[in-house]
C-alpha positions in Angstrom: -7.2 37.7 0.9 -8.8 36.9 -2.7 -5.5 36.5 -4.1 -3.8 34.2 -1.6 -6.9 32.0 -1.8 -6.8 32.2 -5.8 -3.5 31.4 -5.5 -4.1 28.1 -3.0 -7.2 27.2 -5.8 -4.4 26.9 -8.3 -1.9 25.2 -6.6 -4.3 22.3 -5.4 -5.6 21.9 -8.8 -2.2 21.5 -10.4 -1.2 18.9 -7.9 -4.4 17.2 -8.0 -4.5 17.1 -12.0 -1.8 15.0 -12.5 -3.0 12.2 -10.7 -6.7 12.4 -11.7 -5.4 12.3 -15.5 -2.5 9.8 -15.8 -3.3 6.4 -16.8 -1.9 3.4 -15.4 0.5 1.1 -17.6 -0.2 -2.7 -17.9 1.7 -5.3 -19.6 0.3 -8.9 -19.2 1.5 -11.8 -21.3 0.6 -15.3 -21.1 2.3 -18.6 -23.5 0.3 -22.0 -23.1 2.0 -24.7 -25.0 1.1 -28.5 -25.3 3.4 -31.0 -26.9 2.3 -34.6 -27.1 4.3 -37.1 -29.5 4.3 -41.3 -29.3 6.5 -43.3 -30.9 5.2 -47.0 -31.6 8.1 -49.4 -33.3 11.7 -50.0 -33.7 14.5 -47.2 -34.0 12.5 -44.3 -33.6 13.5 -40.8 -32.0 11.6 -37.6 -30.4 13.1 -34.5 -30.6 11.7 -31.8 -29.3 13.0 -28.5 -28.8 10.5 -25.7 -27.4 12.0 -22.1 -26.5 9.8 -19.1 -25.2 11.2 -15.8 -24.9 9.7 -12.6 -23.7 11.0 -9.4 -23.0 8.8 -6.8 -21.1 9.9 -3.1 -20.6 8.1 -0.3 -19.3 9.3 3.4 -18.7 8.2 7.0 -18.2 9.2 10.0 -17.6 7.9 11.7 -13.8 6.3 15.0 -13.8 8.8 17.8 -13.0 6.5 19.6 -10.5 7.4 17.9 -7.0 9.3 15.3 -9.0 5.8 13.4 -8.9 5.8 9.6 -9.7 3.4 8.5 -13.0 0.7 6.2 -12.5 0.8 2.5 -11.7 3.0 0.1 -13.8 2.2 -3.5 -13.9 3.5 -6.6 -15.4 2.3 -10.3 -15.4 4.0 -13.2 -17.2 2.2 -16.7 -17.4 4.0 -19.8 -19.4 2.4 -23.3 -19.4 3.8 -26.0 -21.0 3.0 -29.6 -20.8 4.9 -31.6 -23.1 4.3 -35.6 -23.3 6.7 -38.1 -24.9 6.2 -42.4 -25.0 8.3 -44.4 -26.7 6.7 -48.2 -26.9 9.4 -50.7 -28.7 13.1 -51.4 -28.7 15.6 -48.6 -29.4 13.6 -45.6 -29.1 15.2 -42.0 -28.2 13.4 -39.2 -26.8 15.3 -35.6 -26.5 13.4 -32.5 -25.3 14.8 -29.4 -25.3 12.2 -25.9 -23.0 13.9 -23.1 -22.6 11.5 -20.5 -21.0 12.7 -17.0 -20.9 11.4 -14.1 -19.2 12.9 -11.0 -18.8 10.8 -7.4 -17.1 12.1 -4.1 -16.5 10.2 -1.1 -15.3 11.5 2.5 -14.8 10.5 5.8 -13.8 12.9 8.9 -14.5 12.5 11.4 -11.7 15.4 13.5 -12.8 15.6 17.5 -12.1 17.2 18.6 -15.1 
């Protein structure tokens, strides 16, 4: 009886472990980006060309035991951009150009091997 209840100890400590020592994953990123240009006169341009890119990847490997999952992954993305363009006169051009990219992966590999 000692040992089958020794035995049971062990067992729920190994599963329990795990999950009381893995730590979560976080990936936060955040762009804030303010353009302001004014044009006062004749034959001016504005060009403006703005291009964010982020790439966010997260992976890990799942415990063998049970094929257990790891902890929490999370990912946030925040982009702000305010751009502003005035043309006051005859002739004036304004070209802008945002490109806001965002790309996020996440992956957990729960392979028996």
């Amino acid at each position: 009886m000692l040992k089958k209840s020794l035995i049971l100890g062990l067992l729920a400590a190994i599963a329990i472990a795990p999950a009381a020592f893995a730590g979560n994953q976080t990936q936060e990123n955040a762009d804030n980006t303010n353009i302001s240009a004014t044009n006062v006169g004749r034959g001016n341009k504005i060009r403006i060309i703005n291009r964010t890119y982020v790439i966010q990847s997260q992976g890990r490997r799942a415990r063998k035991l049970l094929c257990q999952s790891p902890s929490n992954q999370a990912q946030g993305n925040v982009t702000n951009t305010a751009i502003a363009a005035t043309n006051i006169g005859n002739r004036n051009r304004i070209r802008i150009n945002n490109v806001n990219s965002v790309v996020q992966g996440q992956s957990v590999d729960c392979s028996k091997k």
